[in-house]
FIDRENGU-629290 format. One record per residue (C-alpha): x, y, z; residue in three letters. Coordinates in Angstrom, 2 decimals, decimal comma. Layout:
// FIDRENGU-629290
((X Y Z) ALA)
...
***
This chain:
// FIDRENGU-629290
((0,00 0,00 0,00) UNK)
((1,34 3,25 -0,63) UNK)
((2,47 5,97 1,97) UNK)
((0,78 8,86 -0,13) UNK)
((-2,69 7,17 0,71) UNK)
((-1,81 7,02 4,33) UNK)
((-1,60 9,81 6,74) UNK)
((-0,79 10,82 10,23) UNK)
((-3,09 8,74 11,67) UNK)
((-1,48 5,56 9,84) UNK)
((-5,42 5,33 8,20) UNK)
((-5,12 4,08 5,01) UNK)
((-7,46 5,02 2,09) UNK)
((-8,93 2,67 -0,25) UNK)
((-12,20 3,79 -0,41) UNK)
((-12,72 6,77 -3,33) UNK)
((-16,18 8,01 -3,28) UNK)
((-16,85 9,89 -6,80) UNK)
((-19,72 12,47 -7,35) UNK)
((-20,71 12,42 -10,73) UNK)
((-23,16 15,07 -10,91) UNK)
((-24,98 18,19 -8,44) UNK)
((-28,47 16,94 -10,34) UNK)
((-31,06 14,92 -8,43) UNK)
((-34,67 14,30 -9,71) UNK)
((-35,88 13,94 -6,20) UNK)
((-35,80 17,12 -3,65) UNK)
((-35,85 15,51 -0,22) UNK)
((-36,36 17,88 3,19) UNK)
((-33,47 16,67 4,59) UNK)
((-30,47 17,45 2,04) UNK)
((-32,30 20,35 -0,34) UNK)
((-34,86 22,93 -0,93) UNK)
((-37,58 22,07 -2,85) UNK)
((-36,31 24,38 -5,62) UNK)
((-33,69 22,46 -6,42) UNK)
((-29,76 23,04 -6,25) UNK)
((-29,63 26,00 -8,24) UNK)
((-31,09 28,00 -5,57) UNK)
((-28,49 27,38 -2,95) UNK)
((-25,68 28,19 -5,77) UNK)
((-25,52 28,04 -9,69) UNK)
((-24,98 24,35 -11,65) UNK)
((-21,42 24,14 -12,99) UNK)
((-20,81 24,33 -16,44) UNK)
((-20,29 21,73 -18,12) UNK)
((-16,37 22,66 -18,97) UNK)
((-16,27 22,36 -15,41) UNK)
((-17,28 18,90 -14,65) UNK)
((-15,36 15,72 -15,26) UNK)
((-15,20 13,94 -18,16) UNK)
((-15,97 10,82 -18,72) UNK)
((-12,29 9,85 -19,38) UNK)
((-11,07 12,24 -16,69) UNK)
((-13,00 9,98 -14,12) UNK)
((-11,64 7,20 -15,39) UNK)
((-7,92 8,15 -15,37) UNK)
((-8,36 9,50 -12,18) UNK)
((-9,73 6,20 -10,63) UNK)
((-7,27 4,44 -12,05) UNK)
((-4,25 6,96 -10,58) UNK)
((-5,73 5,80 -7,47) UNK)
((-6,19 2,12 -7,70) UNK)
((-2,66 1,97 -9,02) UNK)
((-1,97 3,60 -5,48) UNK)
((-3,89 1,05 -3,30) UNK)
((-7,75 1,70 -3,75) UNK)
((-9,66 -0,83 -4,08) UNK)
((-13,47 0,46 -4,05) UNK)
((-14,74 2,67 -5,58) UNK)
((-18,29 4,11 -5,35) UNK)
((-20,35 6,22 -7,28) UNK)
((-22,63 8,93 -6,26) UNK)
((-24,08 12,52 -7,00) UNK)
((-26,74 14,15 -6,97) UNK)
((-28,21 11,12 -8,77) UNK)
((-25,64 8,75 -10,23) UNK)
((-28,19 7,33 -12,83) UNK)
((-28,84 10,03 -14,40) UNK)
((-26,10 11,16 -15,87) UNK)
((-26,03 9,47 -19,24) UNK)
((-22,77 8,13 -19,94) UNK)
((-22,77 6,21 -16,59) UNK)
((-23,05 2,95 -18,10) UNK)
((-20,08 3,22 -20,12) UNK)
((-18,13 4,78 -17,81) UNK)
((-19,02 1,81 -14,90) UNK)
((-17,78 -0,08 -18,17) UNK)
((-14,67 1,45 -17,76) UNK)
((-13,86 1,19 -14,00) UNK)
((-15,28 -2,12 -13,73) UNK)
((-12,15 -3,07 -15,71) UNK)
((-9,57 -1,49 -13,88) UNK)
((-6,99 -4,05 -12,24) UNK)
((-7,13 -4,04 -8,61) UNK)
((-10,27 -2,63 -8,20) UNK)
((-12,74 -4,89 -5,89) UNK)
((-15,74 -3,16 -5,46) UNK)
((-17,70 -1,08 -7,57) UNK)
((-20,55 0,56 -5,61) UNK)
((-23,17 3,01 -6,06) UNK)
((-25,42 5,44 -3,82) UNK)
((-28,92 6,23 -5,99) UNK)
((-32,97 6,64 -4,70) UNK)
((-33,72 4,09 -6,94) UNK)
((-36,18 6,29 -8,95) UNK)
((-34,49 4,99 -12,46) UNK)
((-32,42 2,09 -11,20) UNK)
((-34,47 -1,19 -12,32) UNK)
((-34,15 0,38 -16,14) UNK)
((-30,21 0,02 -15,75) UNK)
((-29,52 -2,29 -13,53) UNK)
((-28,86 -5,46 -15,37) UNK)
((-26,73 -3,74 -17,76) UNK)
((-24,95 -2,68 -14,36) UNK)
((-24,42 -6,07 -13,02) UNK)
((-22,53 -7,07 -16,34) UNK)
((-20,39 -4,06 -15,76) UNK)
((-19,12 -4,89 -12,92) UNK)
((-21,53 -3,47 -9,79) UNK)
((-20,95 -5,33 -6,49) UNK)
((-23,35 -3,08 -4,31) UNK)
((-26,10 -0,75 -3,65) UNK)
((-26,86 1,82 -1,52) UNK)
((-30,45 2,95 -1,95) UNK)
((-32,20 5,81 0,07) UNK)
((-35,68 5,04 0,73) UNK)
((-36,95 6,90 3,97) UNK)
((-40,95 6,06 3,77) UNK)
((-42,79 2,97 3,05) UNK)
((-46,15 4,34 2,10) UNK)
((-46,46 6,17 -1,38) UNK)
((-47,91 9,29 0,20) UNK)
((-45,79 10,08 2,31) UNK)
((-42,85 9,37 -0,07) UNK)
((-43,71 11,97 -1,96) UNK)
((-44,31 14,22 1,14) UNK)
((-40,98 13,01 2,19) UNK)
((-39,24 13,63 -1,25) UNK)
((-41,85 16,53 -3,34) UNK)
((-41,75 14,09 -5,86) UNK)
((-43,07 11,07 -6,76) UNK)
((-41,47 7,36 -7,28) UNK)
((-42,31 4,80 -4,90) UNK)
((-43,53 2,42 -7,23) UNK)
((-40,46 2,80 -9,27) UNK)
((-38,16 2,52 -6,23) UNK)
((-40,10 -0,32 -5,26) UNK)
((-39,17 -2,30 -8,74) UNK)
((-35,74 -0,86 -8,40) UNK)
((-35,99 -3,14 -5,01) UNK)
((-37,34 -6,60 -6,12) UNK)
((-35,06 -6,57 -9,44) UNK)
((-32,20 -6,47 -7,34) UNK)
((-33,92 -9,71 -5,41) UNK)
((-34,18 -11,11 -8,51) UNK)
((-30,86 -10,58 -9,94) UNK)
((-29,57 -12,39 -6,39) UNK)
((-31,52 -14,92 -6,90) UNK)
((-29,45 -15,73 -10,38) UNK)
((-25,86 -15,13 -8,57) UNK)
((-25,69 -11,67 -9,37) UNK)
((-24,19 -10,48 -5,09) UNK)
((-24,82 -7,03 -5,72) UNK)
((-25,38 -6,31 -1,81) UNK)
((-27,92 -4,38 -1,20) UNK)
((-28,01 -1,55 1,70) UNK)
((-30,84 0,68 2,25) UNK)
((-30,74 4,01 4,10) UNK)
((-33,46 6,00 6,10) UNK)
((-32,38 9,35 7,37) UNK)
((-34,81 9,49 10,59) UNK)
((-36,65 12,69 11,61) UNK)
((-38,43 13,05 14,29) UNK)
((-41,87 13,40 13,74) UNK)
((-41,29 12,52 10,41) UNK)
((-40,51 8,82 9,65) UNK)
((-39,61 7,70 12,99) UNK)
((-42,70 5,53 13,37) UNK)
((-41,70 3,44 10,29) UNK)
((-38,67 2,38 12,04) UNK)
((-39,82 -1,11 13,18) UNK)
((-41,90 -1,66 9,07) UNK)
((-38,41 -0,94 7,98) UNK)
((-36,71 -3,68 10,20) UNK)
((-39,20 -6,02 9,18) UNK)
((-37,03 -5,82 5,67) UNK)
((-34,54 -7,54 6,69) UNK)
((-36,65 -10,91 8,22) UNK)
((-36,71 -12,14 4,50) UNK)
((-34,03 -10,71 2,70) UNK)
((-30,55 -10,91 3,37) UNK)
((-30,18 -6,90 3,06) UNK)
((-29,12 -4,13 5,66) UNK)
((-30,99 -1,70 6,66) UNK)
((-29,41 1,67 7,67) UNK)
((-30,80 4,04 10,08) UNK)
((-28,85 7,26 9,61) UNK)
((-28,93 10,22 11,99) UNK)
((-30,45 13,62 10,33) UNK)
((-27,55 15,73 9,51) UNK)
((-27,18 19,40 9,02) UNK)
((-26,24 19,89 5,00) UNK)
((-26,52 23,28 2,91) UNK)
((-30,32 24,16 2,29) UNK)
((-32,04 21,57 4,56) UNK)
((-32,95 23,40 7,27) UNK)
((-31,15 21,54 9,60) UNK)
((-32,65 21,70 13,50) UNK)
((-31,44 19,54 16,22) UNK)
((-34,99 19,13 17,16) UNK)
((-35,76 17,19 14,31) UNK)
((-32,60 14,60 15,02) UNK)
((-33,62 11,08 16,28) UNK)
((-30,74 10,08 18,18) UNK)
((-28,69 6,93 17,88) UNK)
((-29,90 5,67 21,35) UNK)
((-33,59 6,60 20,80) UNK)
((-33,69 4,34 17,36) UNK)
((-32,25 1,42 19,41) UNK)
((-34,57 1,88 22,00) UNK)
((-37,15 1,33 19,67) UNK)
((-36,02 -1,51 18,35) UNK)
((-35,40 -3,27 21,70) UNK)
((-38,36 -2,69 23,25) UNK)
((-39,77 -4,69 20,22) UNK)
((-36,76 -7,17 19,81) UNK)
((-35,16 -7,77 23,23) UNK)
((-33,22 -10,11 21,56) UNK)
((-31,98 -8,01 19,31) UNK)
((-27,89 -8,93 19,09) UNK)
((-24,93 -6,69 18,41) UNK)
((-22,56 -7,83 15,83) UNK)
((-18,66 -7,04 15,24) UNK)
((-18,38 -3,98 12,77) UNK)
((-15,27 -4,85 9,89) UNK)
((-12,47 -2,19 10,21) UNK)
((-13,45 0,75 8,49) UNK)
((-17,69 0,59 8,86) UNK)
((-19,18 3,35 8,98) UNK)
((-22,40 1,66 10,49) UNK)
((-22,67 -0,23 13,67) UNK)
((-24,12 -3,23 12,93) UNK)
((-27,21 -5,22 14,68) UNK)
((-29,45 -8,66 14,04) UNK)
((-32,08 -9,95 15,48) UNK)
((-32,01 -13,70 15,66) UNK)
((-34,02 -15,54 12,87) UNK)
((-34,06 -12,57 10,67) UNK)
((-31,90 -12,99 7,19) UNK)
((-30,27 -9,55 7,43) UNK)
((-28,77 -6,85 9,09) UNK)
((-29,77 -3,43 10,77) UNK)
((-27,23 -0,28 10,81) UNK)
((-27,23 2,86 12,58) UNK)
((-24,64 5,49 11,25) UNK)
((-24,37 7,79 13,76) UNK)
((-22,35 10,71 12,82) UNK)
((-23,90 13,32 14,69) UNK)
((-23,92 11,53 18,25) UNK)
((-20,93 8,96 17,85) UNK)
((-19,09 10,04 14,66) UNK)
((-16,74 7,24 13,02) UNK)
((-14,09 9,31 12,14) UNK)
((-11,89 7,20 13,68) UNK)
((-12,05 4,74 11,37) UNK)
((-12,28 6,66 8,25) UNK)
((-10,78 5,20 5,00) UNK)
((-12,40 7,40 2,46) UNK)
((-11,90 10,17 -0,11) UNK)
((-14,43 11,96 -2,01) UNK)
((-14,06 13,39 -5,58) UNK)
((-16,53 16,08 -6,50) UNK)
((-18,26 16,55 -9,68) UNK)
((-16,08 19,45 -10,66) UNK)
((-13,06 16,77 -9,16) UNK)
((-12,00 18,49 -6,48) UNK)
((-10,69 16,21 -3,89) UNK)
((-12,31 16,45 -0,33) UNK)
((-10,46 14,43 2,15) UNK)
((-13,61 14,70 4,92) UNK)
((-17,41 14,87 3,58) UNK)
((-17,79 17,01 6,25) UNK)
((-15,34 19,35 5,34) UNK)
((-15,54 22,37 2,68) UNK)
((-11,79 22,44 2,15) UNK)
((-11,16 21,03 -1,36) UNK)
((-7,98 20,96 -3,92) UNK)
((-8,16 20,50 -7,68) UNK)
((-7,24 17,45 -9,08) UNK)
((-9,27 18,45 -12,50) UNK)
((-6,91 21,27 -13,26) UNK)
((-3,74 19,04 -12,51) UNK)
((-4,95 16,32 -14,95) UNK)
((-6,40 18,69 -18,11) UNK)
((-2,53 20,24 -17,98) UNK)
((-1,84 17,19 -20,53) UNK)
((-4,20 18,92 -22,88) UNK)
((-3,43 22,31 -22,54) UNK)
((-6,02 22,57 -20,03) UNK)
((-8,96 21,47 -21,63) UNK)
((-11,31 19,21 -21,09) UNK)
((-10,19 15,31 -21,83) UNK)
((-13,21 14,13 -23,79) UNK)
((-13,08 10,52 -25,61) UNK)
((-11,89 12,25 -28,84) UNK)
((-8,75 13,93 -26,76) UNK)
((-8,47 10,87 -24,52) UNK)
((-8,08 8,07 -27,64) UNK)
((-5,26 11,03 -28,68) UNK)
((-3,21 11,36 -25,67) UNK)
((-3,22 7,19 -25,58) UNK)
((-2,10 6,65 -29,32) UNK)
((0,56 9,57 -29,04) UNK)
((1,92 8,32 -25,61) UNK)
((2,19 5,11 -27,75) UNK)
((4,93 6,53 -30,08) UNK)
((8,07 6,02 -29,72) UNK)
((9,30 8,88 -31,03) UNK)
((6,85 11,09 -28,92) UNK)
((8,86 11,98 -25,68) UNK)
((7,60 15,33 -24,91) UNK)
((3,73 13,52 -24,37) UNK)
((5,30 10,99 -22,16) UNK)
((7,32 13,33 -20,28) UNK)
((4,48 15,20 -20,03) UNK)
((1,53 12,72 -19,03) UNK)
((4,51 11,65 -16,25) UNK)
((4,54 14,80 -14,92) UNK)
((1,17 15,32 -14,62) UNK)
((0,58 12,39 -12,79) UNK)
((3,46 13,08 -10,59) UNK)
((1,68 16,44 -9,78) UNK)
((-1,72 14,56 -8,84) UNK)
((0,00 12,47 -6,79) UNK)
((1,59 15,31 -5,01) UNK)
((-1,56 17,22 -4,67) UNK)
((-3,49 14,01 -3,17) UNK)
((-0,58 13,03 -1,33) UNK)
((-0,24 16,98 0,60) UNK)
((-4,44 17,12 0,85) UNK)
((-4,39 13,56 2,97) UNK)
((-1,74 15,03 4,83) UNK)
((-3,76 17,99 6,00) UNK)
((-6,21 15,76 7,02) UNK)
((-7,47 16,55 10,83) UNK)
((-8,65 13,32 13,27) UNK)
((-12,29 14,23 13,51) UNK)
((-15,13 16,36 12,45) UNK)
((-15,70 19,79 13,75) UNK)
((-18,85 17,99 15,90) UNK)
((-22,51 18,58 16,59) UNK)
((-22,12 22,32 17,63) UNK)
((-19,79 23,47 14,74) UNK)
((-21,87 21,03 11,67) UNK)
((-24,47 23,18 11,32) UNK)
((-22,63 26,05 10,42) UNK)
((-19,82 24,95 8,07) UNK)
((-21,18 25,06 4,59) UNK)
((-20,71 22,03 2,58) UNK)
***
C-alpha cells in the first residue's frame, strides 16, 4: 500500500467516493430545498465537470496507489447518461474490488442489469418512507412504485448469482418517519439486506434543527423494546455503520451515527466532486483541484473521448517523448496534490455544535 494514501493517523485510504453530478430528480427535506440546487448556488458548467475519461484516469491513478473500491454517487448517479459506459470502464480497472453506487432508486431497475454485467458489487439505496404518500411528502416528488421495482429486481438478480449487496438508508426525523422504524426492520426478516438508520444531519439548504434529530440511542430503544433479543454484531475495520441482528431474521440493521458517535476514527475514504476536487472529509468544505492538474496534458482542456483516444495513441509513439514526459509529470503532480491534501487531514469532524454552520 502506498504511503501517499496514508496519513498521520497511519489510516489508510482505499475507499474513493466519486460524485458524478450536483443533479437529483428527487428534492428531499433533509439534504435540499424544494427548488432544487440551483437556488443554494448556480450548476457548474459543463467545462467544469469531469469527463468521462477524466474519471476514469483519475480512478485508475488511485487504484494503481492502493484503492480498491470505488463508489459512485451525486446528486443522482443514474442520471447522468454516460454512466453505463463509464461503470464499463472502471469495472475493468486491475485491482479494483468493489464497484458501488449510492442512488434513490427512482431509475435504477431500467439500468440495472446492464450494471451487473459491468461490474456493480453493491447498492446503496435511500428510501426513507414505506407508504407512497408520504414518499412523496418526504421527497416533493413522486417514485415509490419505481423505487419499489428498483428493489425486487435487485432480489431477482440475487436470486441468479448476481451479489450485488444491497443496503438501504433511512435518514430518521423526528416526527417525520420515525414511526416506520420497526416496518423498515421487518425488511430484513426475508431478505438478506441491511438496513441503515442514519442520523439527520445538518447539509446546505435543509434546514437543519437539532430538534428534528432522532438520536442513535432513541432508534435502538425502539427496536429493543420490540426485539429484546436483538444482538450486536462485530463492525469490519473501516464501517461506517454499527451493525445489529435480530435472531431468525436474514439480514442486518445499521445505525450510522455521525452526529452523536461520529466514526471518524475509522475513516478510510476520499471523495471526488463533480467538478473533481478532492475532499479528504465529507464534512469538510476544504477542497484541492485534481481536474486542473490532470487537463494540464491537454493544454487545459477538457479530456473528452476524442482527446483521450489522442493522448493514448501519441503516448504510444516512440518517437513522442515530450507527451510521455508530459503525461509523467502530470501524474506526478496529482500524486503530489493528493498526497499533501491527505496530509492535512485533521482526526475528527468539527462535531454537533460546529456542523451546522460549516457550509458544505
Amino acid at each position: 500500500f502506498f504511503d501517499f494514501l496514508t496519513y498521520i493517523f497511519n489510516r489508510k485510504h482505499d475507499d474513493l467516493r466519486i460524485s458524478l453530478t450536483e443533479r437529483r430528480n428527487l428534492r428531499c427535506v433533509y439534504c435540499m430545498p424544494e427548488e432544487g440546487v440551483p437556488l443554494l448556488v448556480p450548476l457548474s458548467p459543463a467545462t467544469e465537470i469531469l469527463m468521462t475519461p477524466e474519471i476514469v484516469m483519475l480512478s485508475s491513478v488511485f487504484v494503481n496507489q492502493g484503492v480498491t473500491k470505488i463508489r459512485l454517487a451525486g446528486g443522482e448517479p443514474t442520471i447522468r447518461p454516460d454512466m453505463l459506459p463509464l461503470m464499463q470502464q472502471l469495472g475493468d480497472l486491475r485491482g479494483l474490488r468493489e464497484l458501488c453506487i449510492n442512488t434513490n432508486g427512482i431509475a435504477l431497475h431500467r439500468k440495472l442489469e446492464a450494471m451487473a454485467e459491468h461490474g456493480l458489487t453493491g447498492i446503496n439505496l435511500s428510501l426513507d418512507k414505506l407508504d407512497p404518500w408520504q414518499f412523496q411528502i418526504m421527497t416533493r416528488r413522486k417514485g415509490f412504485d419505481a423505487v419499489m421495482r428498483s428493489i425486487n429486481r435487485i432480489y431477482e438478480l440475487n436470486k441468479h448469482g448476481a451479489g450485488i449487496r444491497l443496503k438501504m438508508n433511512c435518514v430518521v426525523m423526528r416526527g417525520i418517519n420515525d414511526k416506520e422504524i420497526l416496518p423498515f426492520v421487518e425488511m430484513t426478516r426475508e431478505h438478506d439486506i441491511e438496513v441503515r438508520f442514519i442520523e439527520y444531519m445538518p447539509f446546505d439548504g435543509n434546514k437543519w434543527n437539532q430538534g428534528n434529530m432522532f438520536t442513535y440511542g432513541e432508534m435502538l430503544s425502539v427496536i429493543c423494546e420490540k426485539h429484546p433479543m436483538l444482538h450486536k454484531l462485530v463492525d469490519p475495520k473501516n464501517n461506517t455503520s454499527k451493525k445489529w441482528n435480530i435472531p431468525g431474521y436474514l439480514g442486518q440493521i445499521g445505525f450510522i451515527t455521525s452526529m452523536t458517535h461520529n466514526f471518524c476514527g475509522s475513516c478510510n475514504r476520499l471523495r471526488i466532486t463533480n467538478e473533481g476536487n478532492l475532499k479528504v472529509c465529507l464534512f469538510g468544505n476544504a477542497e484541492v483541484s485534481l481536474r486542473d492538474n490532470l487537463r494540464e496534458s491537454n493544454a487545459g482542456q477538457p479530456i473528452d473521448e476524442s482527446a483521450y483516444e489522442t493522448l493514448k495513441a501519441s503516448s504510444l509513439e516512440r518517437d513522442n517523448q515530450a507527451l510521455a514526459e508530459s503525461m509523467a509529470s502530470t501524474e506526478s503532480k496529482l500524486l503530489e496534490t493528493i498526497g499533501r491534501a491527505i496530509k492535512r487531514k485533521i482526526e475528527k469532524h468539527a462535531g454537533l455544535s460546529e456542523l451546522e454552520h460549516i457550509p458544505n
